[in-house]
DORODO-963074 format. One line per field, with one value per residue: x, y, z of N, C-alpha, C, CB in turn; residue in one letter. Coordinates in steps of 0.2 Angstrom, whole numbers, m for minus. Atoms other than C-alpha are relative to their C-alpha. Glycine has a CB too. Layout:
N
n_xx c(X,...)
n_yy c(Y,...)
n_zz c(Z,...)
ca_xx c(X,...)
ca_yy c(Y,...)
ca_zz c(Z,...)
c_xx c(X,...)
c_yy c(Y,...)
c_zz c(Z,...)
cb_xx c(X,...)
cb_yy c(Y,...)
cb_zz c(Z,...)
residuo c(A,...)
//
This chain:
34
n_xx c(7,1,9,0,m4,5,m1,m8,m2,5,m1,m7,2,2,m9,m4,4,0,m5,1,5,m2,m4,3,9,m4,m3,7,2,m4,0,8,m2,m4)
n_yy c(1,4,m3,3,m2,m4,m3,m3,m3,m6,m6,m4,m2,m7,m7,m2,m6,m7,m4,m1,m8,m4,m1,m2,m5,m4,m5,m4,m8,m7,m4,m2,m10,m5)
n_zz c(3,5,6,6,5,6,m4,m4,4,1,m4,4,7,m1,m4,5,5,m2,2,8,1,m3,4,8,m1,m3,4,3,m5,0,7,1,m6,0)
ca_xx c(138,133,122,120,128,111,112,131,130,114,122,139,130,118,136,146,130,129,147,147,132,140,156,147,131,146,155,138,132,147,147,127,131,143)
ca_yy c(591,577,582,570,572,582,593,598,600,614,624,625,630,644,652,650,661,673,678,677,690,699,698,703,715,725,735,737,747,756,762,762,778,785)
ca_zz c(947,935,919,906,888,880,896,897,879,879,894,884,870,878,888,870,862,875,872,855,856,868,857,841,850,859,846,836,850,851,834,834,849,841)
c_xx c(0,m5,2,0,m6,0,5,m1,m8,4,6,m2,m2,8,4,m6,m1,7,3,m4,2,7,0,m5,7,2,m6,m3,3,0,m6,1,1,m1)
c_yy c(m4,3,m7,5,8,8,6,4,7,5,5,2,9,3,2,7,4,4,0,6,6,3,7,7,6,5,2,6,5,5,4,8,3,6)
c_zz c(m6,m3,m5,m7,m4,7,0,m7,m3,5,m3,m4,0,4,m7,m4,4,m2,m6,m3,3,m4,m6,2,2,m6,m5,3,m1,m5,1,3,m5,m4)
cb_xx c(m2,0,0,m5,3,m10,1,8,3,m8,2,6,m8,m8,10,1,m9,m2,4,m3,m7,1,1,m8,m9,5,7,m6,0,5,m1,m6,8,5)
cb_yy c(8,m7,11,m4,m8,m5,m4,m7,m6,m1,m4,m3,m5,0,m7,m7,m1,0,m1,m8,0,m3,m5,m9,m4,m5,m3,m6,0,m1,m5,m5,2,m1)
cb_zz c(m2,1,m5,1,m7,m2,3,2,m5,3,8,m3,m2,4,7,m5,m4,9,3,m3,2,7,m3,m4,10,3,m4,0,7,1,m7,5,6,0)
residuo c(X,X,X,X,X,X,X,X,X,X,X,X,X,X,X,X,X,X,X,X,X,X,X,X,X,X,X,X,X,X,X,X,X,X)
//
């Protein structure tokens, strides 16, 4: 799959922020529960 440079670099962007929130959001919750 070709994407050009503004392309490639949004897709990696939005995948790094979902696991970065997922990282970050994760143990918050878990606490938040507990």
């Amino acid at each position: 799959m070709v994407m050009t440079e503004p392309e490639a670099d949004a897709i990696w962007s939005l995948d790094t922020i979902n696991k970065i929130i997922k990282i970050i959001g994760n143990p918050i919750a878990f606490v938040s529960d507990s």
